[in-house]
PyMOL commands that place a pseudoatom at each C-alpha (Angstrom):
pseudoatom trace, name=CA, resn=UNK, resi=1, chain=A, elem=C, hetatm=0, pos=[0.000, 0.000, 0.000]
pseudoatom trace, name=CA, resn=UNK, resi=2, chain=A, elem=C, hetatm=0, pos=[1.467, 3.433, -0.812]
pseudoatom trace, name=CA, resn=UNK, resi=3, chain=A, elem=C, hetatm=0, pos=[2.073, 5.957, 1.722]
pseudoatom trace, name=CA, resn=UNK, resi=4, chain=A, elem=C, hetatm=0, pos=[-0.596, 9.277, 1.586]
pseudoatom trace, name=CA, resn=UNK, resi=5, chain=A, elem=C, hetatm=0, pos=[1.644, 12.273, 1.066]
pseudoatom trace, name=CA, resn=UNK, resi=6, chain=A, elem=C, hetatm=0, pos=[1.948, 14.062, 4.047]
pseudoatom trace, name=CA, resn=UNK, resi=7, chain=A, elem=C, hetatm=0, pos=[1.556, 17.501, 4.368]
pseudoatom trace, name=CA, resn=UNK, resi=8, chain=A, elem=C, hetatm=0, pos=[1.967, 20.042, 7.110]
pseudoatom trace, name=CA, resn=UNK, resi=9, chain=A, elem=C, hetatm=0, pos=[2.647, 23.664, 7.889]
pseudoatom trace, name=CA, resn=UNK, resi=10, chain=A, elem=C, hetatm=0, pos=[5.497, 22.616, 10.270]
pseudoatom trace, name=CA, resn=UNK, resi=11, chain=A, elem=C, hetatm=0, pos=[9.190, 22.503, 9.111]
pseudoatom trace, name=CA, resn=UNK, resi=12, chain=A, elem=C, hetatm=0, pos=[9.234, 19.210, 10.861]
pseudoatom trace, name=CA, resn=UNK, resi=13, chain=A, elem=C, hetatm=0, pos=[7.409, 15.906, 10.887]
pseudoatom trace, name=CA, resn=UNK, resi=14, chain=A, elem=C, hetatm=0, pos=[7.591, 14.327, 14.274]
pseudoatom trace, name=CA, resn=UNK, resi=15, chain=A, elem=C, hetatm=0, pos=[9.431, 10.751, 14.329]
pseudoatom trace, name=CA, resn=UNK, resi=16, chain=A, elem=C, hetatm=0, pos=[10.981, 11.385, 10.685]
pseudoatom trace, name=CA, resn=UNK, resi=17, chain=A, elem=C, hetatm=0, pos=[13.854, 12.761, 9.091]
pseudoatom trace, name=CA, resn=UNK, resi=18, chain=A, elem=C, hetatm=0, pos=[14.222, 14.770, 6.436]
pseudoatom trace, name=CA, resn=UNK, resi=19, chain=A, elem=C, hetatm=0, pos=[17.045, 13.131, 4.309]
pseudoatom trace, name=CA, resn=UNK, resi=20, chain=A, elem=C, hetatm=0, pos=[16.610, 15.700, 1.121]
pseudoatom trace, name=CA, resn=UNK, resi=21, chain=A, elem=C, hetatm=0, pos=[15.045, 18.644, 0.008]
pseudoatom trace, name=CA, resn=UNK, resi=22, chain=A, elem=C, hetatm=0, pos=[13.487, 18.585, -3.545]
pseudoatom trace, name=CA, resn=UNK, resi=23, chain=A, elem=C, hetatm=0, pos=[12.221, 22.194, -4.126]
pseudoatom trace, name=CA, resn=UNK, resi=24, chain=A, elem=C, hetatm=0, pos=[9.306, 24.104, -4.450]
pseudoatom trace, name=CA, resn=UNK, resi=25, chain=A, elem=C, hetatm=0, pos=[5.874, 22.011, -4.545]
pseudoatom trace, name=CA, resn=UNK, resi=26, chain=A, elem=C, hetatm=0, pos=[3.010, 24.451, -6.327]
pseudoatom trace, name=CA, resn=UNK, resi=27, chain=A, elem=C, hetatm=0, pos=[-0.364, 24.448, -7.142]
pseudoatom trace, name=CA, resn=UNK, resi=28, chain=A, elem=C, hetatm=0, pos=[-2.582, 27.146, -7.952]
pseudoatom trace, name=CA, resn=UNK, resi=29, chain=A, elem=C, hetatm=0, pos=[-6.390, 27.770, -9.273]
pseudoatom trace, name=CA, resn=UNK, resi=30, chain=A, elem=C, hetatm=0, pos=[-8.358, 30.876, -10.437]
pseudoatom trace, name=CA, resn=UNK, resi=31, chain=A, elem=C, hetatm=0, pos=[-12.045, 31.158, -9.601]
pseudoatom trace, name=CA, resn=UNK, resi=32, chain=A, elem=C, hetatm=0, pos=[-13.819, 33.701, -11.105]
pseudoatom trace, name=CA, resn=UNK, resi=33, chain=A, elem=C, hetatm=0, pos=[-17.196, 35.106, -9.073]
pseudoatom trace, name=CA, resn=UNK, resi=34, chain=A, elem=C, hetatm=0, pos=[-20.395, 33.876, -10.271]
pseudoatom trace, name=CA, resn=UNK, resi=35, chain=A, elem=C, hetatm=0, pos=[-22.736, 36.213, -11.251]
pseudoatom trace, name=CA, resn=UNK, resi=36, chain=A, elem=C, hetatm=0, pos=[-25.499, 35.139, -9.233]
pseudoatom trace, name=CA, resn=UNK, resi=37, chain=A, elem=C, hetatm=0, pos=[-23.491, 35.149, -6.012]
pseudoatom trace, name=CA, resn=UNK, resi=38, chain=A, elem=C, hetatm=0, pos=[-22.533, 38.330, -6.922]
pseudoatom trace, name=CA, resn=UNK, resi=39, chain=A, elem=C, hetatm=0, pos=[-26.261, 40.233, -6.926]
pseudoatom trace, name=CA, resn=UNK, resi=40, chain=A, elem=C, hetatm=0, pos=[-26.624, 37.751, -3.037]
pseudoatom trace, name=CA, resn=UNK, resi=41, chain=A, elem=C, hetatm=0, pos=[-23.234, 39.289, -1.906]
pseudoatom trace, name=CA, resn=UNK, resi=42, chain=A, elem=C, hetatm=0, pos=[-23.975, 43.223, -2.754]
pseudoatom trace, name=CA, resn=UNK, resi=43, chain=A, elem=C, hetatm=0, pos=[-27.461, 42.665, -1.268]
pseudoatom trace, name=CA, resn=UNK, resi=44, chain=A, elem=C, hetatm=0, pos=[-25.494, 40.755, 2.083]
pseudoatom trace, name=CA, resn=UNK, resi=45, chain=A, elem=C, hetatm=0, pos=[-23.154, 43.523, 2.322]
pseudoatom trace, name=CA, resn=UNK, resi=46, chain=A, elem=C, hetatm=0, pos=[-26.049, 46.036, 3.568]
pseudoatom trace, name=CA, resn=UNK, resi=47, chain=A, elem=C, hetatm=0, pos=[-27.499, 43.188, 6.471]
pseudoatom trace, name=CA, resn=UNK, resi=48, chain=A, elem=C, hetatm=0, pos=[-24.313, 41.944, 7.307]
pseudoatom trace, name=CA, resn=UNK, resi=49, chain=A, elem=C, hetatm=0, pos=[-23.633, 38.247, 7.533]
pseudoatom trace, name=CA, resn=UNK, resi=50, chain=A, elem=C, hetatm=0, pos=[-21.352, 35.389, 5.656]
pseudoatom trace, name=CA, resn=UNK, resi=51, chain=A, elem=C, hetatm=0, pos=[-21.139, 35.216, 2.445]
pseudoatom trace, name=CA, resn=UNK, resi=52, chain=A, elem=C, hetatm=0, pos=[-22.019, 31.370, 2.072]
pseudoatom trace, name=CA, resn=UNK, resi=53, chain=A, elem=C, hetatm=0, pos=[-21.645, 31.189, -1.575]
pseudoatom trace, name=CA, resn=UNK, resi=54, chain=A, elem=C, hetatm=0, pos=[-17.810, 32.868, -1.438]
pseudoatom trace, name=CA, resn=UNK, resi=55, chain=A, elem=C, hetatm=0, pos=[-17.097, 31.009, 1.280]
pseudoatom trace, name=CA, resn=UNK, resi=56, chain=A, elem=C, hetatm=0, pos=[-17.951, 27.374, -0.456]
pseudoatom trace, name=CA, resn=UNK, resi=57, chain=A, elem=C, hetatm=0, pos=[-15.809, 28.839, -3.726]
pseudoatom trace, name=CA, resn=UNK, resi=58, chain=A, elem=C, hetatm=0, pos=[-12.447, 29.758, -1.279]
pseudoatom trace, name=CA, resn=UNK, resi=59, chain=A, elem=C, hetatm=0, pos=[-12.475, 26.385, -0.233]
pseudoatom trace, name=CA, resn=UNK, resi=60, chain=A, elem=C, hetatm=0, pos=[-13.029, 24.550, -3.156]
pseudoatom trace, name=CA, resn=UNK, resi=61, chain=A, elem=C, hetatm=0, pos=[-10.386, 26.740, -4.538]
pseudoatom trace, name=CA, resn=UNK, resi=62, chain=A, elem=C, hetatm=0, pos=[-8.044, 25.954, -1.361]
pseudoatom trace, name=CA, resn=UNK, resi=63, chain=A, elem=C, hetatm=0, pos=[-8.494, 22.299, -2.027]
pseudoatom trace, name=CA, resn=UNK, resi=64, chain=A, elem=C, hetatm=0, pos=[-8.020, 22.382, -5.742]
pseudoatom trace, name=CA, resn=UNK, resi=65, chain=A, elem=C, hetatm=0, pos=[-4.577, 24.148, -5.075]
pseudoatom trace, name=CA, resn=UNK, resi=66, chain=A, elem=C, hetatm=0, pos=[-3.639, 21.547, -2.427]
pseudoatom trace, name=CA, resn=UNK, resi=67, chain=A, elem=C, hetatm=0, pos=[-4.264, 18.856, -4.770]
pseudoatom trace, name=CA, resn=UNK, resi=68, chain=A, elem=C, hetatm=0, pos=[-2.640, 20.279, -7.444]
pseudoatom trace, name=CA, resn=UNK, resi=69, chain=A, elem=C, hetatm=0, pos=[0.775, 20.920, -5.028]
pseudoatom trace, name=CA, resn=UNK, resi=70, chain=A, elem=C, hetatm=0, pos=[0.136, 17.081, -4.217]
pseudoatom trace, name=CA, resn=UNK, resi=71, chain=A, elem=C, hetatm=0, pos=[0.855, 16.691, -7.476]
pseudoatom trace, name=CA, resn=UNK, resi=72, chain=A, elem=C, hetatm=0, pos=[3.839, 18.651, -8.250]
pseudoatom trace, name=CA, resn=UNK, resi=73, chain=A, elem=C, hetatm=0, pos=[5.627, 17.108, -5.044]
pseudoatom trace, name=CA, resn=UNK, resi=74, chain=A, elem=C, hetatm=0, pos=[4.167, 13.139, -6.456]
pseudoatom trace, name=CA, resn=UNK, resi=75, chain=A, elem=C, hetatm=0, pos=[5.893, 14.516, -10.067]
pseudoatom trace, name=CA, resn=UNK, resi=76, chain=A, elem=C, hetatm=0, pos=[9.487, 15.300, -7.848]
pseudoatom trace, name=CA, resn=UNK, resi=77, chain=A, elem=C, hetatm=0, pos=[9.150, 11.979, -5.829]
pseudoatom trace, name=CA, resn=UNK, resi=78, chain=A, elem=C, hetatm=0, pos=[8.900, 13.971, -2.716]
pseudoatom trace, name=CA, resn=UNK, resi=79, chain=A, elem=C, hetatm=0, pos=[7.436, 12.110, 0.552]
pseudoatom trace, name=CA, resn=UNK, resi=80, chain=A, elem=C, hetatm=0, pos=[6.320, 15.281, 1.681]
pseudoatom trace, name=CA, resn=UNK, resi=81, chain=A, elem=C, hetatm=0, pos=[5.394, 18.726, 1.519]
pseudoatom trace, name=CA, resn=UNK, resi=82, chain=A, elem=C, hetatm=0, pos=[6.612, 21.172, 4.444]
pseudoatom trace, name=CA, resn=UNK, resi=83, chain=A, elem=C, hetatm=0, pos=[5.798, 24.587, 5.578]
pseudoatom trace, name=CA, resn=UNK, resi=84, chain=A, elem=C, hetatm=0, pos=[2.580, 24.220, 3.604]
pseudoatom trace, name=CA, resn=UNK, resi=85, chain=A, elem=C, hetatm=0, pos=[1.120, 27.961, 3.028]
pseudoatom trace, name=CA, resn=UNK, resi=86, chain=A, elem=C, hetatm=0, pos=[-1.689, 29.156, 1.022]
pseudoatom trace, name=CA, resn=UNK, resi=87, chain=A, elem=C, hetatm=0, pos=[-1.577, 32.619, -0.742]
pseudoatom trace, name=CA, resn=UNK, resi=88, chain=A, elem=C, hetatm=0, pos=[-4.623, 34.558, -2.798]
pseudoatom trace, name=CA, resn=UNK, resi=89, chain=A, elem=C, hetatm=0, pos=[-4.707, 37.372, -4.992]
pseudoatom trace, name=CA, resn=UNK, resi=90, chain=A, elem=C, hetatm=0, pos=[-6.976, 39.308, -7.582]
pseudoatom trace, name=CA, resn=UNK, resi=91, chain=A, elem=C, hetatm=0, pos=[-5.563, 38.723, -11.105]
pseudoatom trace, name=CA, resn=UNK, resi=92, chain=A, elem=C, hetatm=0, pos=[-8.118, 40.885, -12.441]
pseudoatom trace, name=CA, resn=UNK, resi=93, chain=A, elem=C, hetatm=0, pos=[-11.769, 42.242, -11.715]
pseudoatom trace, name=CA, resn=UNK, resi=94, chain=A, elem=C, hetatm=0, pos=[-14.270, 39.571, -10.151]
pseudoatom trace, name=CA, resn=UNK, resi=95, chain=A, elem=C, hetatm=0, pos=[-11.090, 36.943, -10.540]
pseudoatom trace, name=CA, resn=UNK, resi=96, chain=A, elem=C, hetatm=0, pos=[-9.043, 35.394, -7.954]
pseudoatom trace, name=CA, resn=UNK, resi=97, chain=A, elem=C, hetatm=0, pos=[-5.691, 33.169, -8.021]
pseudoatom trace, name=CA, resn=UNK, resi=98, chain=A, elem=C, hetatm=0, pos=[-5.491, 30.334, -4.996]
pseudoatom trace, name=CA, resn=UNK, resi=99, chain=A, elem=C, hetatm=0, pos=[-2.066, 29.238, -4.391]
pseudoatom trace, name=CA, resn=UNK, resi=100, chain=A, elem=C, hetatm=0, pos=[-0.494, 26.371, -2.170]
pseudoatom trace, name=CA, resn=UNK, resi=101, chain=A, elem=C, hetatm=0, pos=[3.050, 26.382, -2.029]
pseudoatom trace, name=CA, resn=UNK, resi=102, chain=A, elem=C, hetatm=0, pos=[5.612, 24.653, -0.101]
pseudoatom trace, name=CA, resn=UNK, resi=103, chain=A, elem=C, hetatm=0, pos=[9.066, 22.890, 0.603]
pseudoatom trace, name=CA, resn=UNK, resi=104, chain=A, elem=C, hetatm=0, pos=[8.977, 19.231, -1.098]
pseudoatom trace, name=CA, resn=UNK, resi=105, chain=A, elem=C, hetatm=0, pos=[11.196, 16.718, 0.690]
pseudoatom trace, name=CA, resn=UNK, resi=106, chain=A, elem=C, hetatm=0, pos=[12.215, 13.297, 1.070]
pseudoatom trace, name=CA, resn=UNK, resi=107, chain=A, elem=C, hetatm=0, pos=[12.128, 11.368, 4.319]
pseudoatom trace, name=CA, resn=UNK, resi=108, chain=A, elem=C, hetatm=0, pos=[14.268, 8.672, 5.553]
pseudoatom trace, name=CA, resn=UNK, resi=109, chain=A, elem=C, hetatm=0, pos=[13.478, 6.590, 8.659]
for i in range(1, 109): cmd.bond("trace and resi %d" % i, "trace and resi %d" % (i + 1))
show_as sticks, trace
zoom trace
């Protein structure tokens, strides 16, 4: 059975070693607002309150990225992805980019 990548926003893993550092693990997303959720959020803004529908779209977008980091690390034959962060930023009007990023590594015993 093949080991889940692990993942963490700690420099360390706790009972493992970290034999080898592979580089820079990435994955990013953009998510554009929808236009429907857009009219609900204006309308929110004046009662106050979550914004459900935003909300639901960060964290798909935050998972998306994850996976997509995953990926990159799987692609370097990294164990593992340290010091995990996620990063977001308008890349233009009603669009935003998700990023993961972190330190891919390889573990020994």
């Amino acid at each position: 059975m093949e080991e889940k990548m692990i993942t963490t926003t700690t420099e360390t893993i706790p009972n493992r070693k970290i034999k080898e550092v592979v580089g820079i693990a990435r994955g990013s997303t953009i998510r554009a607002k929808h236009i429907g959720k857009d009219i609900f959020a204006t309308l929110k803004q004046f009662i106050g309150g979550e914004l459900k529908g935003y909300t639901e779209m960060m964290n798909e977008a935050r998972e998306e990225a994850l996976q997509r980091m995953v990926a990159h690390a799987e692609s370097m034959k990294a164990d593992a992805v340290v010091n995990v962060r996620f990063m977001s930023a308008e890349v233009m009007p009603g669009a935003a980019e998700m990023m993961a990023y972190g330190t891919a590594v390889k573990l020994g015993k």
